[in-house]
N, C-alpha and C positions, 0 to 999 in steps of 0.2 A: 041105090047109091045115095050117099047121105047127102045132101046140100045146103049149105051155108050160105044166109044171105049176107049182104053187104052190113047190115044194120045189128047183126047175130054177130060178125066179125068182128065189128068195131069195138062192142059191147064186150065183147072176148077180151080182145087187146086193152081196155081198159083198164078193167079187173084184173090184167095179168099186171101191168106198169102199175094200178094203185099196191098191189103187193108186193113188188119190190120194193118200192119206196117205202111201204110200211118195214119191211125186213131190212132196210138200209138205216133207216130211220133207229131203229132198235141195236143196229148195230154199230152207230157212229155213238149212241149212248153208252154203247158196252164200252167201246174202246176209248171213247174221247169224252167222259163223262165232265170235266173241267173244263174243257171248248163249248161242249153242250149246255151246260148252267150256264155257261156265261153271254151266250147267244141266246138262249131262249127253243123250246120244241118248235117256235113255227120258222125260226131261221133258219134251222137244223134242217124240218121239211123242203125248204126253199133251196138249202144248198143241195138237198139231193133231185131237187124239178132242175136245178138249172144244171146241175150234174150230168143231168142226163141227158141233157140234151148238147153239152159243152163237149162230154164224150165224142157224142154222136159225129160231131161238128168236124172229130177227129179220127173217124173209123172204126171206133171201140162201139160193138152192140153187143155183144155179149154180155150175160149178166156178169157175169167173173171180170170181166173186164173193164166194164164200166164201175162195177163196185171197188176195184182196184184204184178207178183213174177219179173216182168221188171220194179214197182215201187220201189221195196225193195231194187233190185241189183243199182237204180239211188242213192239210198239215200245213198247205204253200198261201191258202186265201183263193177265191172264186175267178179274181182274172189271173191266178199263176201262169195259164198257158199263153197269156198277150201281154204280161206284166215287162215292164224294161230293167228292173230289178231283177228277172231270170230268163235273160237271154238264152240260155242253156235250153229251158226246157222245149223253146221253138227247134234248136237246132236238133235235140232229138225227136221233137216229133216229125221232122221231114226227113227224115232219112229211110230211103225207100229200102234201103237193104234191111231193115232190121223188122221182124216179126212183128206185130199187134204186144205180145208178150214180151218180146224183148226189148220194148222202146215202152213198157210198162214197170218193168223190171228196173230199167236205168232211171226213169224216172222218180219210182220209189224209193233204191238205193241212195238219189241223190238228196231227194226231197229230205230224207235220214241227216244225208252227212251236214245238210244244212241248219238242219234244228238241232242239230249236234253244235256245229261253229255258234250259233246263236247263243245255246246254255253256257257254253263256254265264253262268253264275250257278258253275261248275267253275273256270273260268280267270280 
């Protein structure tokens, strides 16, 4: 029987979150590359550490899920889920009927229709 020590686990679990965050990292670049120059790589890194933990704070551990709810916070800013400017986003996330995914989903959706009203309030 194979056995893992406490300190073998940790060391595990490290390695596994330094890697998401690099693959997060890479991919808020891909997609948000004008967010990203304009913050800088180590702000970029920072918003995916507090990302992840801001998730957590909210249920989402999966990776899919959290990589979802560190895109919403790139589009809405780091406190969108306690901000009084999006009241909304508190009322979906306590809605016990609604899925991990589907209170991901509306939030995305929204996060959209919002930076939509915003372009459209620029031009």
């Amino acid at each position: 029987m194979l056995r893992v020590t406490k300190e073998q686990f940790e060391a595990f679990s490290k390695q596994l979150l330094k890697s998401f965050e690099d693959r997060m990292v890479g991919h808020l670049w891909e997609f948000f590359p004008n967010r990203c120059k304009k913050i800088g790589d180590e702000q970029v890194r920072n918003t995916v550490h507090q990302g992840i933990s801001r998730a957590a704070s909210h249920g989402f551990v999966s990776e899919r899920h959290v990589a979802r709810y560190i895109d919403v916070m790139f589009f809405l800013g780091l406190d969108f889920d306690t901000s009084h400017e999006s009241p909304w986003v508190a009322n979906i996330l306590a809605r016990h009927n609604l899925t991990q995914e589907e209170k991901l989903q509306r939030l995305h959706d929204r996060a959209l229709a919002e930076l939509g009203r915003e372009e459209d309030l620029k031009t």
